[in-house]
N, C-alpha and C positions, 0 to 999 in steps of 0.2 A: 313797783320796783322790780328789776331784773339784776339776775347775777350773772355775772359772766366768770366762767375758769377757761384759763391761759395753760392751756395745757398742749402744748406743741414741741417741747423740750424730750429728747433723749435721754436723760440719765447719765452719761458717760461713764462717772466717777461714782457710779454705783454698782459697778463692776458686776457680778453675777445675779446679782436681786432683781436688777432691773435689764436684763441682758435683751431681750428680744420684746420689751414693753416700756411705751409711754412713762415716762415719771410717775405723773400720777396714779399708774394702774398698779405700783404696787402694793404689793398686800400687806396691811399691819392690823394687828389682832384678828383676822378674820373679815376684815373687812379693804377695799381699794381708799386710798387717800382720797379719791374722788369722791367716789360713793359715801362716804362720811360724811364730804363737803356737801354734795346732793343734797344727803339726809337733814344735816344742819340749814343748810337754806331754807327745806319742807318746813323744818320746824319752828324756822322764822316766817315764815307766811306769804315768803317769797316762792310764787307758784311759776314765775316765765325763767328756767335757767339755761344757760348757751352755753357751750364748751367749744373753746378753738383748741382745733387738732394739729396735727403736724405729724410726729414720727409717728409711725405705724397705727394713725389715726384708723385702721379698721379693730384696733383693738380697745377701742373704746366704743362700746356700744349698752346706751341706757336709753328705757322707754321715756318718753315726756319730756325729753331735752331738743332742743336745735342747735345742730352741729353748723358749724365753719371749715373751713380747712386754710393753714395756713401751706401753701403750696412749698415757699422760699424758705420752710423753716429752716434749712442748714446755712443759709446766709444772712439771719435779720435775726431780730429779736424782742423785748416783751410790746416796742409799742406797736410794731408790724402787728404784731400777733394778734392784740386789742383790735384793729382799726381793720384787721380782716372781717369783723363782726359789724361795721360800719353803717348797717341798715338797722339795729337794733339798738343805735347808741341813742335813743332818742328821749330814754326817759331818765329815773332816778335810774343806777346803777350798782351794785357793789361787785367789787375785781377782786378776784383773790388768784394767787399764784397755783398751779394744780400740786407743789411740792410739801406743801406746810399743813399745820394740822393747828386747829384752834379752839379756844371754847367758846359756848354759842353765849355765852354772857356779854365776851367780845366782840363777836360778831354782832349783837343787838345794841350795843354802845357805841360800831361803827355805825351802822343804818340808822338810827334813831338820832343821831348828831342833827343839827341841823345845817353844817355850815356847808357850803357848796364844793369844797374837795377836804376830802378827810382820807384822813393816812393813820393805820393803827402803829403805834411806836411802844417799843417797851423799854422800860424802866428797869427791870431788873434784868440786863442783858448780861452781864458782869458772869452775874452767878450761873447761868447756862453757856455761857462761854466758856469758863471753868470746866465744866463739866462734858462741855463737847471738846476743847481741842487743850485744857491743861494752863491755858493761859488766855489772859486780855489783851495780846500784843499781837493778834494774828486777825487778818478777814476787816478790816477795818474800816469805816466810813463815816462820813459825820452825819448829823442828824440835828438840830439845832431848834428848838422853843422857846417862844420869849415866854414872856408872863402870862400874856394873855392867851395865850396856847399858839400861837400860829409858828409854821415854821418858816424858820428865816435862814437855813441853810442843811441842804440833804445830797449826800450819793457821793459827795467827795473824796477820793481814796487819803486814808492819812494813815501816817506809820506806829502812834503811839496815842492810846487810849484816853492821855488826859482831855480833860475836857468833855469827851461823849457822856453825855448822860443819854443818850436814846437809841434804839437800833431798827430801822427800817425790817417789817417783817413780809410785805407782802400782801399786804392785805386794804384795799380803798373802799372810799365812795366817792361818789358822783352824782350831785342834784343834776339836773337837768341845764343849769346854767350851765354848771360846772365842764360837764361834757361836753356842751356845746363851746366852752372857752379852749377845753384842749382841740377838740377837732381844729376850730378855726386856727391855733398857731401851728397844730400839724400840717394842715394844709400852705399854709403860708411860707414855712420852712421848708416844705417837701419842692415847691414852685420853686426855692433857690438854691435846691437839692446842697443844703448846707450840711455841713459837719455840726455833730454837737460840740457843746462850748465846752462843757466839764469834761467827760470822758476821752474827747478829739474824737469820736468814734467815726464813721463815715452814717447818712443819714439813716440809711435802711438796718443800723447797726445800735438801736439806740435804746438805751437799757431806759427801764419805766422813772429811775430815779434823774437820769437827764431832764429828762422830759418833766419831772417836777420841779427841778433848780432851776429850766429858762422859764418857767412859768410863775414861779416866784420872782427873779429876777423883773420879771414883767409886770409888777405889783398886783397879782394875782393873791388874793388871801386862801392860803392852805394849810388847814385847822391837823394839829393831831389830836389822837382820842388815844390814851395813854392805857399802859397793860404795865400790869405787874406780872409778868410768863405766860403763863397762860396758852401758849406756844410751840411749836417744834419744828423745826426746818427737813427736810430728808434732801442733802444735796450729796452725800457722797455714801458710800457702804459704813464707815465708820457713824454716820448718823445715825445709820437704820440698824446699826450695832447697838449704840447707845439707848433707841429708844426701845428695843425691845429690854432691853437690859431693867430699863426702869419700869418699863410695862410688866416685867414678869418678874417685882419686888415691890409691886405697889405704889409706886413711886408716881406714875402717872395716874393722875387721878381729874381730868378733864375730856375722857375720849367720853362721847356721846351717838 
């Protein structure tokens, strides 16, 4: 199994934290969000990990990784980013976004699933939504498991909370079928250089939860592997406010 982090993103909205660094290269506790993720992969026994780059891709630099570069990054987005790695898509996989931070419990109940695309979703989104932005009415998208776990509707934007019980964090796998199902529809949709269907985005423009909604649409089965937190997003300065907040009161108790 290889892992790959998607770390081609800017920061913008992380205003002086991440001023002149990759997303992921910012520092929490002592350590880069990557570097954690790194670490957490080592200690899953995932020994091949890849990092696609983008902004200021010379500032990311760790021994025993194989870099990418996504060239386009200021015009495309997470599945460009994936699919610049294109020659190592070839076996099991797990993606994780370079912005979030997870615990490696999660990460071993993503990879050890066994179903051909898995998506980690959390369950208690509610209460970190609370806690990040004061309310359940903001940032909103749908996310949808029947019974048998598969998801049967994601990435949606919608205005009011009822109904979500789950929230897309960021974080996949990829059997080797599985991989091999999204190349082929990427390639096939790239050939008709189409729009996505959910987002209208234009193709080179096409965020990772597209790309799972026409592949469900496509009767594609795409398993979630459910989190009670366990989690932490870093997408704007007020994140990396919160999380140190809880980090320096104890409050986080999953960093590894």
């Amino acid at each position: 199994m290889k892992a790959i982090i998607l770390a081609a993103g800017s920061g913008t909205r992380m205003g002086n934290y991440a001023q002149d660094i990759p997303k992921g290269m910012l520092t929490f506790a002592g350590h880069t969000l990557i570097e954690r993720q790194i670490r957490l992969f080592q200690n899953a026994g995932i020994k091949e990990i890849i990092i696609v780059t983008g902004y200021k891709s010379q500032k990311i630099k760790y021994k025993g990784v194989a870099y990418y570069h996504n060239q386009n990054y200021k015009s495309t987005n997470m599945i460009e980013t994936l699919v610049c790695a294109e020659k190592e898509l070839n076996t099991d996989l797990v993606v994780s976004y370079s912005d979030i931070l997870y615990r490696g419990e999660l990460l071993k109940a993503v990879t050890h699933n066994s179903g051909d695309i898995i998506v980690a979703a959390d369950k208690d989104w509610r209460k970190y939504w609370m806690m990040r932005y004061g309310t359940t009415e903001t940032d909103l998208e749908t996310l949808t498991v029947s019974e048998n776990g598969k998801i049967s509707e994601i990435g949606k934007p919608v205005r009011s909370p009822k109904g979500i019980k789950y929230r897309y964090i960021g974080l996949l796998k990829f059997s080797q079928k599985g991989i091999k199902q999204l190349l082929g529809y990427y390639h096939s949709k790239k050939a008709k250089n189409e729009k996505w269907k959910q987002s209208g985005n234009m193709f080179l423009k096409g965020y990772m939860t597209d790309m799972l909604h026409e592949l469900i649409e496509s009767k594609m089965d795409i398993q979630a592997e459910i989190t009670k937190g366990n989690w932490f997003e870093f997408d704007t300065s007020k994140d990396y406010e919160l999380a140190l907040k809880l980090y320096n009161t104890g409050k986080i108790s999953f960093l590894e």
